[in-house]
C-alpha positions as CSV (number, residue, x, y, z in Angstrom):
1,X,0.0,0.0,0.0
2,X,1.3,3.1,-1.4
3,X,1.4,6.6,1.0
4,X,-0.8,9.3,-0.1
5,X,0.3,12.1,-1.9
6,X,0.7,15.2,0.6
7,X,-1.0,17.5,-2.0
8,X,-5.0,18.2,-1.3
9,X,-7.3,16.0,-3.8
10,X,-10.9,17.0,-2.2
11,X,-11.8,20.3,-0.8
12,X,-12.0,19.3,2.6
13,X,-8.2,18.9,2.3
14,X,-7.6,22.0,0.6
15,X,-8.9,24.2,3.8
16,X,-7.5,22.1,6.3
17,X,-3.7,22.9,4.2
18,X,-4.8,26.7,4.9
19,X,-3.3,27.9,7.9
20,X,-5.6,30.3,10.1
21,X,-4.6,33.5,11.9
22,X,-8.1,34.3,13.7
23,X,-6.1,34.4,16.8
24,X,-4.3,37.5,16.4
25,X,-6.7,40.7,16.9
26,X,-6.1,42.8,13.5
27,X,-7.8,39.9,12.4
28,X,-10.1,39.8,14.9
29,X,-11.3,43.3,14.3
30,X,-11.5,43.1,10.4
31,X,-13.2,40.4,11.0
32,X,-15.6,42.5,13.4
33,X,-16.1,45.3,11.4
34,X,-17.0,43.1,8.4
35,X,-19.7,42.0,10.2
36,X,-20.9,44.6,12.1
37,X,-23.6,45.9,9.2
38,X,-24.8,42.5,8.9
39,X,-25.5,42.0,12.8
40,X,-26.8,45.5,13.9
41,X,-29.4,45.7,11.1
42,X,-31.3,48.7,10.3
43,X,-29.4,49.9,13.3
44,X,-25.6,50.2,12.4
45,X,-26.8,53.9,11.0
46,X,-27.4,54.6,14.3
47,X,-24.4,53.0,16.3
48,X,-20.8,53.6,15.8
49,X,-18.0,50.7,16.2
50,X,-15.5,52.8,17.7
51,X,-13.0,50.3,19.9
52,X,-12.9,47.0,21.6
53,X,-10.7,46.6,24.2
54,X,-10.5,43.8,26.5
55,X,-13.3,42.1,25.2
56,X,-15.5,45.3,25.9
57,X,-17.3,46.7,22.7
58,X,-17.4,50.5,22.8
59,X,-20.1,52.0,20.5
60,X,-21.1,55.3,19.9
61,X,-24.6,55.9,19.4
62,X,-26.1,58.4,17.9
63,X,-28.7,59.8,20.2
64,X,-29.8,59.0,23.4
65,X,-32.4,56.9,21.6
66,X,-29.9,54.9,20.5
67,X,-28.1,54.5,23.4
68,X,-30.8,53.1,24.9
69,X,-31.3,50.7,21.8
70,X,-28.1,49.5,22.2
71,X,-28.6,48.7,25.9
72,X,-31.9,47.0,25.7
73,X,-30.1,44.7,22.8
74,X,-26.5,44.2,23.7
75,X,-27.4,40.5,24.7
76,X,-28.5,39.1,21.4
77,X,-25.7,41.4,19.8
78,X,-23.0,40.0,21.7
79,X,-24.0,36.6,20.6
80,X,-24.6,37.1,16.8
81,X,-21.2,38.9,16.6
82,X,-19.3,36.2,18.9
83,X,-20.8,33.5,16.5
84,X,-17.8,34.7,13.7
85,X,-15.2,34.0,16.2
86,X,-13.8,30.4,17.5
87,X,-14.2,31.4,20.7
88,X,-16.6,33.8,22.8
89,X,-14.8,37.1,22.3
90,X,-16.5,39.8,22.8
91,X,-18.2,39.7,26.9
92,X,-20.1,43.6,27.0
93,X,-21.2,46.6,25.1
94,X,-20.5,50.3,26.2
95,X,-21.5,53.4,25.1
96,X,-18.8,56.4,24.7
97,X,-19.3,59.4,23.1
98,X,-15.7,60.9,22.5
């Protein structure tokens, strides 16, 4: 019985030859921000992604409407935006308006 050949014949074994960086946080965060329109809906006009730091998501909203949009559904937004990531990432939304 002969070896296989080490070069990918199927494309399960073509994306398991890629090597992933979604460790490193640049990644992370373009990652994030490709997202973010998706996840936040009609509302991403309204909220700003302005920094994560720590796993702490700091968004600017727009009003105080907003702000209070934001709060009410930082739960479910946490969760649809972790979903892109291997692990949980991201563990609370604040506001910030600088």
């Amino acid at each position: 019985m002969t070896e296989k050949p080490a070069r990918w014949s199927t494309s399960g074994d073509l994306i398991k030859s890629f090597s992933y960086r979604a460790n490193t946080v640049n990644d992370k965060l373009a990652l994030l921000s490709a997202v973010w329109d998706k996840e936040c809906g009609a509302f991403a006009k309204h909220w700003a992604l302005v920094a994560v730091k720590k796993g702490v998501l700091f968004v600017r909203p727009k009003s105080a409407a907003a702000a209070q949009e934001l709060q009410l559904r930082s739960g479910p937004l946490l969760k649809a935006l972790n979903k892109y990531f291997s692990r949980p990432w991201l563990t609370a939304v604040k506001t910030t308006y600088r």
